[in-house]
N, C-alpha and C positions, 0 to 999 in steps of 0.2 A: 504493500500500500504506500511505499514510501516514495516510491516513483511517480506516484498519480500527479501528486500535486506539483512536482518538478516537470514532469514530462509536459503536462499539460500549457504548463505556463509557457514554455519553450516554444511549443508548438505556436503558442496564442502571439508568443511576440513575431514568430514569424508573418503572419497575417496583421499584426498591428505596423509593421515596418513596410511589409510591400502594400499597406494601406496608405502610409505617410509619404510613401516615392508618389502612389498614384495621384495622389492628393496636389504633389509640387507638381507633377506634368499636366492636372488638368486642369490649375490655378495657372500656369502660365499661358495652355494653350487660349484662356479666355483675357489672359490678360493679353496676350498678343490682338486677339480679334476685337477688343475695346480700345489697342492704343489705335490698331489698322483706321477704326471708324472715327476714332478722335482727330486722327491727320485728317482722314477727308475732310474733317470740321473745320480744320484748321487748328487744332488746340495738340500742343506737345506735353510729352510728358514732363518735362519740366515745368510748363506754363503749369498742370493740372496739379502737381506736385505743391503747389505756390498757391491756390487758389483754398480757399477752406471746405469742408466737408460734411454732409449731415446726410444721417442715418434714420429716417422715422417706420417703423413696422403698424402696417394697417390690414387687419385684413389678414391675418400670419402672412403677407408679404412684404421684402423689404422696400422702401423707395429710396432713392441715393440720387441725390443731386452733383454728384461729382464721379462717373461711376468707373473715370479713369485712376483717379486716386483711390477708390475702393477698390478698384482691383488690385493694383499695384502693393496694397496694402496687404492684402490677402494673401496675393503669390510671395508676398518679402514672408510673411509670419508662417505660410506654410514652409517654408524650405528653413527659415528658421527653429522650426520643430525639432531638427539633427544637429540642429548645434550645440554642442555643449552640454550642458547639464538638462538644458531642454530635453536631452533622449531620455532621460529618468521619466518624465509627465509622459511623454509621446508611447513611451513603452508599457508603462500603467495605464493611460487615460480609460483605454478600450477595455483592458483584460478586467477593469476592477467592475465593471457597470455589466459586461456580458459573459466573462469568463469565472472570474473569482467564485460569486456566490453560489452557483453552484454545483461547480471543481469542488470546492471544501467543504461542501454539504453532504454529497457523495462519501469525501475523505475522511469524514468524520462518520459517517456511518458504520463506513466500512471499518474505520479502528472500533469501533463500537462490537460491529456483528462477528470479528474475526474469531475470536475466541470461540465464541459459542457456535460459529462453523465448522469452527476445526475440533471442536468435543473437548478443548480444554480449558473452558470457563472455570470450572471447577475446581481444578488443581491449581489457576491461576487465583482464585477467592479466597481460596481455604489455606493459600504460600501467603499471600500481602493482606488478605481482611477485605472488608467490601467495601468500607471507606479509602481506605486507599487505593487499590485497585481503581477505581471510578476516577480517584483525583489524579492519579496516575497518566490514566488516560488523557483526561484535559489539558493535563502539561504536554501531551505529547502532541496533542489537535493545536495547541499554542505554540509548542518550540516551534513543529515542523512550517507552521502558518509564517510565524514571522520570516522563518529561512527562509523558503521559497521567495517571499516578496521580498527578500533582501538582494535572493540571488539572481531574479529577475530583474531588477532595478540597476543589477549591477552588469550585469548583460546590455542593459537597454543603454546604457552608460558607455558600453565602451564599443557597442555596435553602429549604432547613430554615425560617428562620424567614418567607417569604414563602409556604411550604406551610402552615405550622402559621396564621399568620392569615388566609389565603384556607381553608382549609378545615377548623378547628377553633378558630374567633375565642373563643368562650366557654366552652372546656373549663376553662383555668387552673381557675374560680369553681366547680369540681365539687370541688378538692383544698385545704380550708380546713387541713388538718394538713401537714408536711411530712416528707418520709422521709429517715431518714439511710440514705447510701451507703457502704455496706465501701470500695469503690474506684471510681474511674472511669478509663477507658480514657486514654490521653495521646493526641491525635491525631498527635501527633508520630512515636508506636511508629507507632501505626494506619499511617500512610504510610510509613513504612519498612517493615512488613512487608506490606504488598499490593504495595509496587514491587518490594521483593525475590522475590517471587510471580511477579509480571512479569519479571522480570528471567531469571529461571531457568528458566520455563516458554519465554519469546522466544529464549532462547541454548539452549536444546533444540530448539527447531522449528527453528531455523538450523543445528544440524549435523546434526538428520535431514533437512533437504530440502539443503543441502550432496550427503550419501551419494547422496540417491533421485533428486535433480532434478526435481524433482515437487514438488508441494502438495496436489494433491487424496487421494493415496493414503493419506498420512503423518495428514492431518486426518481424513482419514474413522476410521483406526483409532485417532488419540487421544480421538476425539470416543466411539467407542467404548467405550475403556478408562477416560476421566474419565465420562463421563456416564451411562453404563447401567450396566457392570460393578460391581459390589458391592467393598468394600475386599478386599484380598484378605489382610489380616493387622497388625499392629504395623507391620510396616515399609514399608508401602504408603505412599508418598506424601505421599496428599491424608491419612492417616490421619496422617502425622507433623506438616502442615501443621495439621488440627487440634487436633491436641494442643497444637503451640506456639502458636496464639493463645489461648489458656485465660487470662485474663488481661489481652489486648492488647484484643478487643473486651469490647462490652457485652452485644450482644446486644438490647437494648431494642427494636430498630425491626421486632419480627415475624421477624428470622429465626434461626433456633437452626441449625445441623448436630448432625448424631448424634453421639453422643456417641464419643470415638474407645477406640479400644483401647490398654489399658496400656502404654505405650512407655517404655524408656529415650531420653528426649530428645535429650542432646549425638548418643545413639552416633546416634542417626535421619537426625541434620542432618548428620552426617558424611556418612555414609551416600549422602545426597542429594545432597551434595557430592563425593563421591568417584564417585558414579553418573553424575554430569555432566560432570566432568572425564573417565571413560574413554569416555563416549559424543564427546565433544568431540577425544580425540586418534585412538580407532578412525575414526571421521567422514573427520577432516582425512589422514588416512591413505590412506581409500580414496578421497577425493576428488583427491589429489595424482596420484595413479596414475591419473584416468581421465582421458580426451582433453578439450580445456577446444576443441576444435575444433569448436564444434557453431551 
């Protein structure tokens, strides 16, 4: 099981990085076809560069009164996605909203059900006690949760700029102006908040296959409820998870999430907090109770 959540991540940055290349070639090819129409206007990218810029969304669509400087703006921040510590965000942004939750709901199940698979729950309860054993487990849904997203952060770190000069060697010489940044993301948050993702999505799958004993059951209906099921409101979740990175990612590397519904945030994370904790002692409760003789 130790492989799941390594392998998985790996795979996910593969697809998060040839998402961040496709992202730079097709932010240039429109910034190319924006400047093409700007000349016929007569307006250069310089002039457009010089000029100010307003952004209104009506309608969930955007209106841009400058839309040469919006482009140009776009295709600098996507190809800026690989630079630098940028690849820390670009490499989480995607895995932590459509990969993480649940990779380690799964991983956590299956640490859960393994024992009792393999017919040596028993000898493993009656060696450590059933308090420990349980807490055991959780440290180990935690070590392996923050590893992964340490080791993937550190991958996307040193990948980024080995992507961006194998396969966008002479973009830089397209962005002769430079853009200033409101903000940029800390990788620092970044990896705190995809392990924390991890953290709590793998200590769920461990007290729901704890209950079921199972893995397959438990997955199939997260994979369900994360992956097709639509939000189901403000206090859904993946919907408070989006709201609280507002901020923490970039966004740069191609992938956006919908945009989430109005939350009051602390009460959300409580909320999530408090929903894990009563899934965590109902769990340990009926797993106390049932024969570990199996």
């Amino acid at each position: 099981m130790l492989l799941l959540p390594l392998a998985g991540l790996l795979l996910a940055l593969v697809f998060a990085f040839t998402g961040s290349v496709s992202n730079v070639g097709a932010s240039m090819t429109r910034l190319e076809a924006t400047a093409a129409q700007a000349s016929a206007n007569g307006l250069s990218l310089a002039q457009a560069i010089e000029q100010p810029m307003s952004l209104v969304v009506q309608d969930g669509q955007k209106l841009v009164d400058n839309p040469l400087r919006y482009d140009y703006e776009r295709a600098y921040l996507a190809y800026q996605a690989l630079e630098g510590t940028n690849g820390v965000g670009t490499g989480l942004e995607m895995i932590t909203f459509l990969v993480i939750p649940l990779l380690f709901f799964v991983y956590g199940c299956g640490v859960a059900a393994g024992d009792a698979r393999r017919r040596i729950l028993k000898d493993r309860v009656v060696t450590q006690g059933a308090t420990p054993y349980v807490v055991a487990k959780a440290a180990i849904v935690v070590a392996v949760s923050l590893a992964a997203v340490l080791v993937a952060a550190t991958l996307s770190l040193a990948v980024a700029p080995i992507v961006r000069a194998a396969f966008l060697p002479s973009v830089d010489r397209s962005f002769p102006y430079p853009v200033a940044t409101l903000a940029v993301g800390s990788p620092a948050v970044q990896i705190a908040f995809s392990a924390s993702t991890a953290i709590m999505f793998g200590l769920l799958g461990l007290f729901v296959g704890l209950a079921a004993r199972s893995m397959l059951i438990p997955s199939l209906a997260a994979g369900g409820l994360l992956m097709v099921a639509p939000f189901a409101g403000p206090y859904d979740p993946r919907n408070i998870l989006t709201a609280a990175a507002e901020g923490v990612f970039n966004y740069w590397g191609g992938f956006s999430p919908r945009p989430p519904f109005p939350v009051q945030l602390e009460l959300g994370l409580a909320a999530m907090a408090g929903g894990l904790l009563i899934v965590a002692l109902v769990s340990v409760f009926v797993w106390s109770r049932m024969t570990k003789f199996v």
